[in-house]
C-alpha positions in Angstrom: -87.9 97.2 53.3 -88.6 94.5 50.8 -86.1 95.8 48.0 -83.3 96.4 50.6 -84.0 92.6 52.0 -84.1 91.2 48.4 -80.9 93.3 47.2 -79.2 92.2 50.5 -80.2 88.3 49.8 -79.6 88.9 45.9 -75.6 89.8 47.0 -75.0 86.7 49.7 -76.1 84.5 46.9 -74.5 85.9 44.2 -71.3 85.3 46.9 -71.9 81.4 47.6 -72.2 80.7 44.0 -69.6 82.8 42.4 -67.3 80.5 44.9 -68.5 77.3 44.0 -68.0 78.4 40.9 -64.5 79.4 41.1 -64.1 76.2 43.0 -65.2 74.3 40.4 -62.7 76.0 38.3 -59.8 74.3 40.3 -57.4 71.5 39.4 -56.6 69.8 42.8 -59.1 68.6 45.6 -57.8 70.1 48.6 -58.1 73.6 46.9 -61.7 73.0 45.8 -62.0 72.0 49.2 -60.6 75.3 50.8 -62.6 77.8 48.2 -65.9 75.7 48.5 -65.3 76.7 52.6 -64.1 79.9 52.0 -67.2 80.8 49.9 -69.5 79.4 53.0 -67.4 81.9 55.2 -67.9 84.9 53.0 -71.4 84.7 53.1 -71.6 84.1 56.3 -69.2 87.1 56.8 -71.1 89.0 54.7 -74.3 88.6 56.2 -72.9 90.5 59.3 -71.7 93.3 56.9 -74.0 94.3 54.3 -77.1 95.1 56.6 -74.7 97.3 58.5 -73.9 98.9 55.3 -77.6 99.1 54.3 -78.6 100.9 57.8 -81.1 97.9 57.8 -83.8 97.5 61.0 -83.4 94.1 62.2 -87.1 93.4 60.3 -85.2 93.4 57.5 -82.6 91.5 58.2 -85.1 89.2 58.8 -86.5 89.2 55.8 -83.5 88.8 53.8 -83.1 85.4 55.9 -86.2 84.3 54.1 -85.5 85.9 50.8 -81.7 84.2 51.4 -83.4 80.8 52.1 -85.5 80.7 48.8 -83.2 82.3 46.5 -80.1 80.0 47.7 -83.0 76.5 46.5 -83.2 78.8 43.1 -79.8 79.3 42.3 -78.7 75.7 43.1 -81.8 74.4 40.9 -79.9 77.0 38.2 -76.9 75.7 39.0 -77.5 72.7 38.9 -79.3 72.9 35.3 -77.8 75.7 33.3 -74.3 76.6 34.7 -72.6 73.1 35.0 -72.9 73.3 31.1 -70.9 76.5 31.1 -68.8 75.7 33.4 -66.8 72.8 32.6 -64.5 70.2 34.9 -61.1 70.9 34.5 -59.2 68.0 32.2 -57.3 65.5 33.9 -54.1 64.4 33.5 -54.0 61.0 32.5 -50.2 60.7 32.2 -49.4 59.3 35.7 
């Protein structure tokens, strides 16, 4: 029960940051915007389907909320930290 709730929490993450990523990736606003509320949807989307994928009990579903809750404060701590330095701002164009 704990390893399907942790692999279930590990995924939705991996989704909401892998957006923001991508979204950081992206030249004008409006399209940072749209990715950045696309990602929120997937997850959200997501945390209908995988469960239903996994045959999880609604127990642990529940506990992949709280796995979801603390792993989403560690990878924006990560974020924050180590993968804004990887990933950097697009160049702007100063030619206008």
């Amino acid at each position: 029960m704990m390893i399907t709730a942790l692999a279930i929490a590990s995924i939705l993450t991996l989704a909401f940051f892998i957006g923001l990523a991508i979204a950081r990736r992206a030249k004008k606003r409006w399209a940072r915007v749209t990715i950045r509320v696309g990602a929120v949807i997937f997850t959200i989307l997501l945390f209908g389907i995988i469960p239903g994928l996994f045959e999880a009990d609604l127990m642990t579903i529940e506990l992949a909320g709280r796995y979801l809750f603390y792993l989403m404060i560690g990878a924006a701590l990560l974020y924050k930290f180590f993968l804004v330095r990887f990933i950097p701002l697009p160049e702007k164009d100063t030619e206008t």
